[in-house]
KOLTI-489375 format. One line per 4 residues: number of its first residue (from 1); their letters; for each residue x, y, z of C-alpha. Coordinates in steps of 0.2 Angstrom, whole numbers, plus 2048, in hexadecimal, padded with zeros to 3 digits. Example, Ala and Ser with C-alpha at 12.3 -4.5 7.8 and 13.67 -1.06 7.14 Angstrom:
1 = as = 83E,7EA,827 | 844,7FB,824
END
This chain:
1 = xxxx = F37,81E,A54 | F34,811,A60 | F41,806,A64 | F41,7F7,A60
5 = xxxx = F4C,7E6,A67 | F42,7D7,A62 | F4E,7CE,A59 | F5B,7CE,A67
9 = xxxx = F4E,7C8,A74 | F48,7BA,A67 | F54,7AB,A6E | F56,7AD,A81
13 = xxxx = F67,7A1,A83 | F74,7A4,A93 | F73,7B2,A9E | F62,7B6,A94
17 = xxxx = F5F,7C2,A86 | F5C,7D2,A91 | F6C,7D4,A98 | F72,7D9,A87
21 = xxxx = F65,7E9,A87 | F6C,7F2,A99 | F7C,7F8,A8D | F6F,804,A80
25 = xxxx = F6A,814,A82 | F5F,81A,A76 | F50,81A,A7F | F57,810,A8E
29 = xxxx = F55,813,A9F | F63,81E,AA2 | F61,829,A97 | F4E,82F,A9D
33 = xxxx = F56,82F,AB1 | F67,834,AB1 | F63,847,AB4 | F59,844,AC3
37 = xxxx = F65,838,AC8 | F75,844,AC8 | F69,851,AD1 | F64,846,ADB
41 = xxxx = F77,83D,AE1 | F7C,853,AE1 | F71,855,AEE | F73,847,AF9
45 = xxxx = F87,849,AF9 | F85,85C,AFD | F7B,85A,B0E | F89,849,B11
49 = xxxx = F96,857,B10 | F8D,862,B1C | F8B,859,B28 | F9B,853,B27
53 = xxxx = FA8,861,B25 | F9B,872,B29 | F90,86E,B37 | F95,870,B49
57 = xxxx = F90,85E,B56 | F81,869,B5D | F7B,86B,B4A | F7E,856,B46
61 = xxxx = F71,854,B54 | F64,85E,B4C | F69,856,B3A | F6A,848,B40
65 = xxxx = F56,848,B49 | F50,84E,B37 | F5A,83D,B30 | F4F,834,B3B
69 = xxxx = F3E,83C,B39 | F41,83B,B24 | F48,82A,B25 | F39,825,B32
73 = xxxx = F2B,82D,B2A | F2E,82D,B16 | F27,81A,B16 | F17,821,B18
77 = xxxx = F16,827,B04 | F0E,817,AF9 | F1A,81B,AEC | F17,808,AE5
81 = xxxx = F07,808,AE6 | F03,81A,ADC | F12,819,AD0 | F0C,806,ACB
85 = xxxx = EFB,80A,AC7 | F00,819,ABE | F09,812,AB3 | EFF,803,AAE
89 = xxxx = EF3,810,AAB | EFD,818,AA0 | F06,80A,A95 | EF5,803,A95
93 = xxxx = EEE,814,A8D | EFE,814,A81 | EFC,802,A78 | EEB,806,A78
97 = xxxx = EEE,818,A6E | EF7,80E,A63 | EEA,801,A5F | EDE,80F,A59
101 = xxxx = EEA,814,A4C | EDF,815,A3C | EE8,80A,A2D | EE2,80F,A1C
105 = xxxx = EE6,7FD,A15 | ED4,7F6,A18 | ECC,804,A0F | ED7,803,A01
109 = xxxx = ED3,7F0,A00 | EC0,7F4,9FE | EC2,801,9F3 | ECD,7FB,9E7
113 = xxxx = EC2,7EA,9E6 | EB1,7F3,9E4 | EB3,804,9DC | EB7,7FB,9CA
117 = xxxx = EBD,804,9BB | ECF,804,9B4 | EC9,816,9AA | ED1,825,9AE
121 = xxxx = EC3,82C,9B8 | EC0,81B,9C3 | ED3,81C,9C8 | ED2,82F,9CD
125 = xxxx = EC2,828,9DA | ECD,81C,9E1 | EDE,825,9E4 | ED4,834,9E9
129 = xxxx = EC9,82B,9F7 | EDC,823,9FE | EE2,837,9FD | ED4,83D,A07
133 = xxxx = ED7,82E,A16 | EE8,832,A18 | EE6,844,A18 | EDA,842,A27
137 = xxxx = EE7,837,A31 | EF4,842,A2B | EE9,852,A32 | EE6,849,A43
141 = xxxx = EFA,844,A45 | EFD,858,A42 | EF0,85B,A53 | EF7,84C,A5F
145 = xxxx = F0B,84B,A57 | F1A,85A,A59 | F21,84F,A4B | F13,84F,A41
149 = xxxx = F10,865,A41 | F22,867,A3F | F20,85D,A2F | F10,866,A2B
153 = xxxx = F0D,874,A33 | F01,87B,A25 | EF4,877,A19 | F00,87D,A0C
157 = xxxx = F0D,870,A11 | EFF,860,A0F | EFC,86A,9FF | F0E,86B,9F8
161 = xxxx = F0D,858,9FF | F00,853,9F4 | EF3,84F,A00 | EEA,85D,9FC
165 = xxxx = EE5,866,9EE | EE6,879,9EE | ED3,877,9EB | ED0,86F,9F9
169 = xxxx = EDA,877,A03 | ECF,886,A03 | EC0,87C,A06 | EC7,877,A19
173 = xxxx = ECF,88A,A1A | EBD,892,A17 | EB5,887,A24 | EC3,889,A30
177 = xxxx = EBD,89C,A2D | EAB,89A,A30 | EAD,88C,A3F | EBE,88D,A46
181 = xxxx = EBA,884,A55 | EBA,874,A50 | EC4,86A,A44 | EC4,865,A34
185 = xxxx = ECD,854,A33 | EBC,84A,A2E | EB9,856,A1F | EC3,849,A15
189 = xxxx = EBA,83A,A19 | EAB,844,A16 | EB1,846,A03 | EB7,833,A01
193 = xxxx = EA3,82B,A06 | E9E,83B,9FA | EA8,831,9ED | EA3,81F,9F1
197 = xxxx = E91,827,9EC | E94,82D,9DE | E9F,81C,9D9 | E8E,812,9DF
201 = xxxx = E84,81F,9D4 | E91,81C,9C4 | E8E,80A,9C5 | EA0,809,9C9
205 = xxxx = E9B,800,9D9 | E91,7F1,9D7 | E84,7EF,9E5 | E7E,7F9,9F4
209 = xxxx = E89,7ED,A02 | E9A,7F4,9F9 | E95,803,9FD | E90,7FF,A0D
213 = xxxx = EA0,7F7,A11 | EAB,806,A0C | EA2,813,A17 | EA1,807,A25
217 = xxxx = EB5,808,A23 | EB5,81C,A22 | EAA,81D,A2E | EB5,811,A3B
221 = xxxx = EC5,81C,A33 | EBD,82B,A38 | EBA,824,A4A | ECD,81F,A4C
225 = xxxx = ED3,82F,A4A | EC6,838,A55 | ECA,82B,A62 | EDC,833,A5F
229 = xxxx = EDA,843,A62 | ECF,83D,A71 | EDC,836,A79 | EE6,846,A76
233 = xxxx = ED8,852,A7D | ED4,846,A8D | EE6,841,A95 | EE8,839,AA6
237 = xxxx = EDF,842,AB2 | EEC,852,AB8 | EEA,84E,ACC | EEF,83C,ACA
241 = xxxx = EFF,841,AC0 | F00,84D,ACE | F02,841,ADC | F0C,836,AD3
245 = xxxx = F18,841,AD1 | F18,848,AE2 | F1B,839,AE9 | F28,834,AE1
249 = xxxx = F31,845,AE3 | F2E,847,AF3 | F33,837,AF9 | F44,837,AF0
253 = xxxx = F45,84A,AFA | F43,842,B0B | F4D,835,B05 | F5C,841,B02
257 = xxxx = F5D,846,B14 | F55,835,B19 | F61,82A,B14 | F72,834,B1C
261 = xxxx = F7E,82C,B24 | F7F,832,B37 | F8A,82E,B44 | F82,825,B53
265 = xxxx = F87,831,B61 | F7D,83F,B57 | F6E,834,B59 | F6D,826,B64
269 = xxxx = F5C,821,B5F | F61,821,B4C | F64,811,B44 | F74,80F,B3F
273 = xxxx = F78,80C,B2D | F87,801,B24 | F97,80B,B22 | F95,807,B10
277 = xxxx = F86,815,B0F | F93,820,B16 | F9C,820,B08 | F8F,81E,AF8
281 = xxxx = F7B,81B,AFC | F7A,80B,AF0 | F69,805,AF5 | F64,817,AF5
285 = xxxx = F69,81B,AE3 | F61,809,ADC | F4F,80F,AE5 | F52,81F,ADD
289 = xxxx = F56,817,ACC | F49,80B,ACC | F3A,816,AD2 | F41,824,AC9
293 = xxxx = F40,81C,AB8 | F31,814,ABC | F28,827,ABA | F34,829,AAC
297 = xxxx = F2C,81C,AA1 | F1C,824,AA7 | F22,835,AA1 | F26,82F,A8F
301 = xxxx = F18,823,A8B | F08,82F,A91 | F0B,836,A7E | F11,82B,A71
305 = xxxx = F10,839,A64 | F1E,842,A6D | F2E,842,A69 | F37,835,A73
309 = xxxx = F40,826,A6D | F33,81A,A71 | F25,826,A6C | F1B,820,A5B
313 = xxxx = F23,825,A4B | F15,82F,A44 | F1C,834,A34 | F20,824,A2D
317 = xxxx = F0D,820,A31 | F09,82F,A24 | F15,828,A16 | F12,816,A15
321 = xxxx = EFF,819,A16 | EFE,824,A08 | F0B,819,9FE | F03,807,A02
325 = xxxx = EF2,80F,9FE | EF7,814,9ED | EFE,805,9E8 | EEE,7FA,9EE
329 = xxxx = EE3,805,9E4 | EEC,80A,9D5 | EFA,7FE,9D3 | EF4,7F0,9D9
333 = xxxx = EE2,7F3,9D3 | ED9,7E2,9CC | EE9,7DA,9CA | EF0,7C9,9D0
337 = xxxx = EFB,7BB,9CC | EF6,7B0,9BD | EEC,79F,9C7 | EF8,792,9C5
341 = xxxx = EF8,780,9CF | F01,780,9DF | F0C,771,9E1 | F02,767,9EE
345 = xxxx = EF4,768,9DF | EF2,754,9DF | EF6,751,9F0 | EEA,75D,9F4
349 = xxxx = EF3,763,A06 | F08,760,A09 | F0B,754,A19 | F1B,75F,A1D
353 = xxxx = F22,771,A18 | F35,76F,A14 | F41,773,A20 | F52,77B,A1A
357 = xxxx = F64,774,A23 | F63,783,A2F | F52,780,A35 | F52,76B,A36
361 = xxxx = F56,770,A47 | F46,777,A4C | F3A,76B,A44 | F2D,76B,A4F
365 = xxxx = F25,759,A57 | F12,759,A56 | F07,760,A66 | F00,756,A70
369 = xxxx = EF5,759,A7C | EF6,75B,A8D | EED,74C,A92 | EF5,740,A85
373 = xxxx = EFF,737,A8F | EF5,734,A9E | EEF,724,A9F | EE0,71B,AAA
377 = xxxx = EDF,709,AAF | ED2,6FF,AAB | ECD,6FD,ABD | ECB,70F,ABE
381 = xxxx = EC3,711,AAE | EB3,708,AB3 | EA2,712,AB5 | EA1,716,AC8
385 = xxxx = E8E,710,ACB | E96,6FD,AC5 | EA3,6FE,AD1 | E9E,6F2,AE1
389 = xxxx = E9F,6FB,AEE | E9A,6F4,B03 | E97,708,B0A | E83,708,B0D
393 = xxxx = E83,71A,B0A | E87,716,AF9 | E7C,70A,AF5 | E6E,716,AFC
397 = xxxx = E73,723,AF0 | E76,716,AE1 | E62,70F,AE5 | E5D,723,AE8
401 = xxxx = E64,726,AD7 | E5A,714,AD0 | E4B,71C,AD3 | E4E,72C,ACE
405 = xxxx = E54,724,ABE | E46,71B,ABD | E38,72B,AC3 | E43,732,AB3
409 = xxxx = E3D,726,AA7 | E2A,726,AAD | E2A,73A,AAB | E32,739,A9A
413 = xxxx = E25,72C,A94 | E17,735,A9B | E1F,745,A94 | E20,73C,A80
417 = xxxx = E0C,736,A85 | E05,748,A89 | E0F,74F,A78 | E05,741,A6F
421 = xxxx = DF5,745,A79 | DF7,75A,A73 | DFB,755,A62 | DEB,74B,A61
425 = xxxx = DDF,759,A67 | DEA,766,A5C | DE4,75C,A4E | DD1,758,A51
429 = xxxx = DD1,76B,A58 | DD6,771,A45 | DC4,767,A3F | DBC,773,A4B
433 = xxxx = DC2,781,A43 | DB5,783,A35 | DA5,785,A40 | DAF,796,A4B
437 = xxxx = DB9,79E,A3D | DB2,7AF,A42 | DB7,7AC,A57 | DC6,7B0,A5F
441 = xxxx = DD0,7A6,A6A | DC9,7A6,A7C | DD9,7A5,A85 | DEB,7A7,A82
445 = xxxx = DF8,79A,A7F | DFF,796,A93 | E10,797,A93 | E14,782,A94
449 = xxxx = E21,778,A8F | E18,773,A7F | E14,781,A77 | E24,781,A6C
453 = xxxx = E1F,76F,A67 | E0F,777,A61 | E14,785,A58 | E22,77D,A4F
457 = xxxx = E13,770,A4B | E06,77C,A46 | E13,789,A3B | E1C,77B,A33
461 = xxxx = E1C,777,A21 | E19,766,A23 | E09,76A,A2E | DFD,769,A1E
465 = xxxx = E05,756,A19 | E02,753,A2E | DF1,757,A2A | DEE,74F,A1B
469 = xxxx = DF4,740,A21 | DEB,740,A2F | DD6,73C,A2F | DCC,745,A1E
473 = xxxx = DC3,750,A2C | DCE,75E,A30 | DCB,76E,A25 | DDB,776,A1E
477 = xxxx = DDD,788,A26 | DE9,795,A22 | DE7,7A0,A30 | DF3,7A0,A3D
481 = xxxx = DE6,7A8,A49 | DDB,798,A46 | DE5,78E,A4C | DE5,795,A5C
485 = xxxx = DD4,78A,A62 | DDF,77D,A66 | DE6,784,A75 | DD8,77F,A83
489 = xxxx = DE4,770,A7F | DF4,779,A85 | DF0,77B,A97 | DF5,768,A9D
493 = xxxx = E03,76D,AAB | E14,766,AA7 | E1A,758,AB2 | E26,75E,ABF
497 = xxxx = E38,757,ABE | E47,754,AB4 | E3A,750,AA6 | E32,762,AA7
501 = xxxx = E3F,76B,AA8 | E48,766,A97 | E37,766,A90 | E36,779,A96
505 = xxxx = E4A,77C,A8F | E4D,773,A83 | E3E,776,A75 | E40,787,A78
509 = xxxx = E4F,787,A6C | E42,787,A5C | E37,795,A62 | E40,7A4,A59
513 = xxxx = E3F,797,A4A | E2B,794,A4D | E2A,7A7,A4C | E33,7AA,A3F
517 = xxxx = E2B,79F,A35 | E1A,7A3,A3C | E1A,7B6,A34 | E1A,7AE,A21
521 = xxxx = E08,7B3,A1B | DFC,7A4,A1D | DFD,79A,A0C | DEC,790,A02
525 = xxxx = DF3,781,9FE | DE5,772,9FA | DEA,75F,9FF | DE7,750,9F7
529 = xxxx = DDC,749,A04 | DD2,759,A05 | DCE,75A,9F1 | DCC,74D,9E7
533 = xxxx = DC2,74D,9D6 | DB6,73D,9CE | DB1,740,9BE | DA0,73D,9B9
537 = xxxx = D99,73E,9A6 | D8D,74C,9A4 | D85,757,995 | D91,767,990
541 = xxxx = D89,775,990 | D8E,785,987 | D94,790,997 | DA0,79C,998
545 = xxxx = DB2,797,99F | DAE,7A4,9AF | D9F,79B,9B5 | DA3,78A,9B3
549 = xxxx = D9A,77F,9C0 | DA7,778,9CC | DA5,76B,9DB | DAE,76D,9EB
553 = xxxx = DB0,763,9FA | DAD,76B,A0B | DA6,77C,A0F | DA0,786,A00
557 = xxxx = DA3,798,9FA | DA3,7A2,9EC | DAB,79D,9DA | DB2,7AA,9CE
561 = xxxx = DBA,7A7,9BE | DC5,795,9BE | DC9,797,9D1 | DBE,793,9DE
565 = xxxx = DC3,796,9F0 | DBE,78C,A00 | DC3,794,A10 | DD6,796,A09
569 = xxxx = DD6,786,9FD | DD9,78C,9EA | DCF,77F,9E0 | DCF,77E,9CC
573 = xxxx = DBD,77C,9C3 | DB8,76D,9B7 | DBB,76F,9A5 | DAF,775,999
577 = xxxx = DAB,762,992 | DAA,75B,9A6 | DA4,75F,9B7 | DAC,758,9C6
581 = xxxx = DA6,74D,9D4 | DAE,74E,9E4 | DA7,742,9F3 | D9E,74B,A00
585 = xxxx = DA9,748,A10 | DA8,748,A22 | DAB,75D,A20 | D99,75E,A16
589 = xxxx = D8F,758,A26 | D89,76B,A2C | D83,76E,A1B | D7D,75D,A17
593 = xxxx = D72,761,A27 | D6A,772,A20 | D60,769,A12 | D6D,75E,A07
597 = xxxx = D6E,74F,A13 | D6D,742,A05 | D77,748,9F7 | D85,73D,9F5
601 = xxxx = D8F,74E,9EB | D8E,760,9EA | D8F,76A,9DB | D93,77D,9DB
605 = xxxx = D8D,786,9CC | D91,797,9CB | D83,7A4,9C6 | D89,7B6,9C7
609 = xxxx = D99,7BF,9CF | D91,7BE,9E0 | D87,7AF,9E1 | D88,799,9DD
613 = xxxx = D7D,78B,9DC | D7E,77C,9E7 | D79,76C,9DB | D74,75D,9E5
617 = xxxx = D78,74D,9DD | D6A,752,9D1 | D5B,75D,9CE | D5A,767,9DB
621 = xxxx = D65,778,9DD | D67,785,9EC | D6D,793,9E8 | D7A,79E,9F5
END
């Protein structure tokens, strides 16, 4: 199991907290070097004894010119460079192994909260959906952990285990048989989502985003543990643990024969070394000690599912996952503490939490922030462009900035006078709108800065009371294609300048809205303004309710039953006992032209399915 010395690193006090640690040894430094190191301190006394009690003065010279050459030459290996990037390589690779450990505990939430039922068979879905998702972790740790396999090294040991049934046992055995290339951890979570269906089919889970929500989390399980055995199958590329570890066993053997004491007279040109060294290499064995352990930690962290002290403690995953996720679906299923006040009820948030006698020590002062205490006179606190100032360069940027200010201004009221200018053509082009129904826009909308304005105008909801409160002679249209006649009013350039640009940036913010709402379909919705009814005593006459004469203002069209439509407008009929009278507006002109130019009303009568009367203010009918 990892080794773990938090709590005596928590208070640092003294000498600090880390001296206490050089005196362990499980999973310390010396334990991982000390081999190397007494091989190591073996070899370097042997050739100090040789050269001092075997060889002959003609040998020293020769031993002595190798001395040199090692000592000279093995400062050319970038043993700090390669070891330190290898291992932050590979701590970095190890806390990320452990991060992609699958826990169970977020599934076991879910399901327990959404696959309802405390029957029988309801508890069997969930315990069994938290068996399956242990058993595929449990099935991974036994590819990538020696502890693991030792534990279970067959499918008869996760059976006498209980993680799997004798059943489905022979399931994974008869398709290790037919495809023994691949394994079978996933089969598992395959049967858990197969259960969630048929909990969602049941009824046993409520709605479709439950289910949803569980496979998701089987889904990102079943990733966690292929990213395992990833991280298994793909190690640190072989030739950069090759040269790593070359260099550091090849500088320490040059350093053997390197770092000898020699006496002067056997080589001149040697630099002659401390006494000290001629007794016990000190520096020597610290350099071995540190770079030595430093591929050490290397060594037992490129696997954390080994079997060294600081590797993870694999089998204690297996246990607690299967144990925590029984007792959140089973035990603890739909269960909790009775609802009861909590003593800050009427005060409805504490000022303080208590403190006990042994804590009053560390009661905490409130943060403040780092600029809290920084104070600014009030000379310095004044706005710069007030300060009197006798350097002409500033006072030729201060009027430069006058008139830009006031260029600023100018833009922007010219700016707010086009907006007006577009929305008054946008409005008398909608009265247009009724003679070119059938044509098509003759040029696309340009690309300026108020075309958001527009559109969020023209796909608005207020845009039918903007119209109705507007002049009685527009026509209401529900097209959005319509509305596009208005765009030969689009093309006015926008002003260059401060102005222009926020007009380009900032309106652009709504456009995503404009379009959104723009794809509702087009709505028919009458105004006020654009119907209104007088009522005018007549003679009833025995009719049936489906061609009851009705009497529209604007463009006329076809009635059927109780509705009749003009150009998108639903419009109710009279009654049987009353015909209505509407005031020929401004809209009626084009017809009024064609042959009804002094009739003060218009009434529709319809005659078939297909056809209507047009009664003018009297006697006289046309029929359409």
């Amino acid at each position: 199991m990892t080794v773990t010395y938090t709590a005596e690193v928590a208070t640092c006090r003294g000498f600090g907290c880390f001296l206490k640690l050089l005196f362990r040894w499980r999973g310390s430094i010396y334990k991982l070097v000390w081999p190397d190191l007494i091989a190591f301190l073996v070899g370097y006394f042997s050739l100090s004894l040789l050269y001092r009690f075997v060889l002959q003065d003609p040998e020293r010279e020769i031993f002595a010119r190798v001395v040199h050459y090692c000592d000279t030459y093995s400062d050319l290996i970038p043993l700090s460079f390669v070891l330190g990037f290898y291992v932050s390589i590979v701590m970095t690779r190890w806390w990320s192994q452990y991060q992609n450990i699958p826990w169970p505990d977020p599934i076991a939430v879910f399901v327990s909260a959404t696959i309802h039922g405390q029957d029988e068979r309801g508890r069997l879905m969930r315990r069994t959906i938290m068996r399956y998702v242990c058993c595929c972790l449990a099935l991974v740790f036994t590819m990538i952990s020696p502890r693991v396999k030792k534990r279970f090294p067959t499918l008869d040991h996760f059976v006498e285990a209980g993680l799997l049934m004798e059943n489905e046992k022979q399931i994974i055995e008869d398709l290790n048989q037919k495809f023994p290339r691949h394994s079978k951890h996933w089969l598992p979570i395959v049967w858990a989502a197969s259960i969630v269906t048929r909990a969602r089919k049941e009824g046993r889970i409520r709605d479709d985003f439950a289910v949803k929500t569980i496979l998701d989390e089987l889904n990102k399980f079943r990733g966690q543990c292929g990213l395992l055995l990833s991280y298994d199958t793909i190690s640190v590329p072989l030739v950069y643990t090759q040269v790593v570890t070359l260099a550091v066993y090849s500088f320490f053997m040059t350093a053997i024969v390197g770092r000898q004491w020699v006496r002067p007279e056997d080589h001149p040109h040697h630099k002659e070394k401390d006494n000290i060294d001629s007794i016990f290499p000190i520096f020597t064995t610290l350099q071995f000690f540190f770079y030595m352990g430093w591929l050490k930690v290397a060594e037992s962290l490129i696997n954390p599912f080994g079997e060294d002290d600081d590797d993870f403690e694999v089998n204690w995953i297996v246990d607690r996952n299967l144990q925590v996720s029984y007792l959140i679906v089973d035990e603890m299923h739909h269960e909790h503490p009775e609802l009861l006040r909590d003593q800050y009820w009427d005060e409805v948030f504490p000022s303080e939490l208590p403190y006990t006698v042994a804590a009053e020590q560390y009661r905490d002062n409130i943060p403040e922030a780092s600029t809290a205490n920084i104070e600014i006179k009030d000379s310095d606190a004044l706005i710069s462009s007030s300060v009197p100032r006798n350097d002409e360069n500033y006072m030729n940027r201060l009027a430069s900035g006058e008139s830009i200010r006031t260029q600023r201004r100018a833009l922007s009221r010219q700016a707010s006078a086009r907006e007006r200018h577009l929305s008054g053509r946008s409005s008398a082009s909608s009265s247009t709108l009724n003679s070119n129904q059938g044509s098509q826009p003759a040029m696309s909308l340009p690309r300026v800065a108020s075309i958001t304005n527009v559109l969020r105008r023209m796909f608005s909801r207020d845009r039918d009371h903007n119209l109705g409160s507007s002049a009685g002679t527009e026509s209401v249209s529900g097209s959005r294609v319509d509305m596009f006649h208005s765009n030969q009013s689009l093309h006015t350039r926008g002003t260059a300048g401060t102005t222009a640009i926020a007009e380009q940036v900032i309106p652009e913010l709504d456009e995503m809205q404009a379009t959104v709402i723009s794809m509702r379909k087009p709505e028919s919705r009458p105004h006020m303004q654009d119907i209104f009814a007088i009522a005018v005593p007549t003679t009833p006459s025995p009719t049936h309710e489906s061609s009851k004469p009705i009497f529209i203002m604007g463009s006329v069209s076809t009635a059927h039953s109780t509705q009749s439509t003009l150009r998108g407008v639903s419009i109710d009929s009279g009654s049987d006992d009353e015909k209505t009278h509407l005031t020929r507006p401004k809209d009626l002109q084009n017809m009024a032209e064609s042959g009804a130019s002094d009739m003060n009303s218009l009434l529709i009568e319809p005659t078939s399915s297909s056809g209507a009367k047009i009664v003018r203010s009297g006697d006289n009918k046309s029929a359409l």
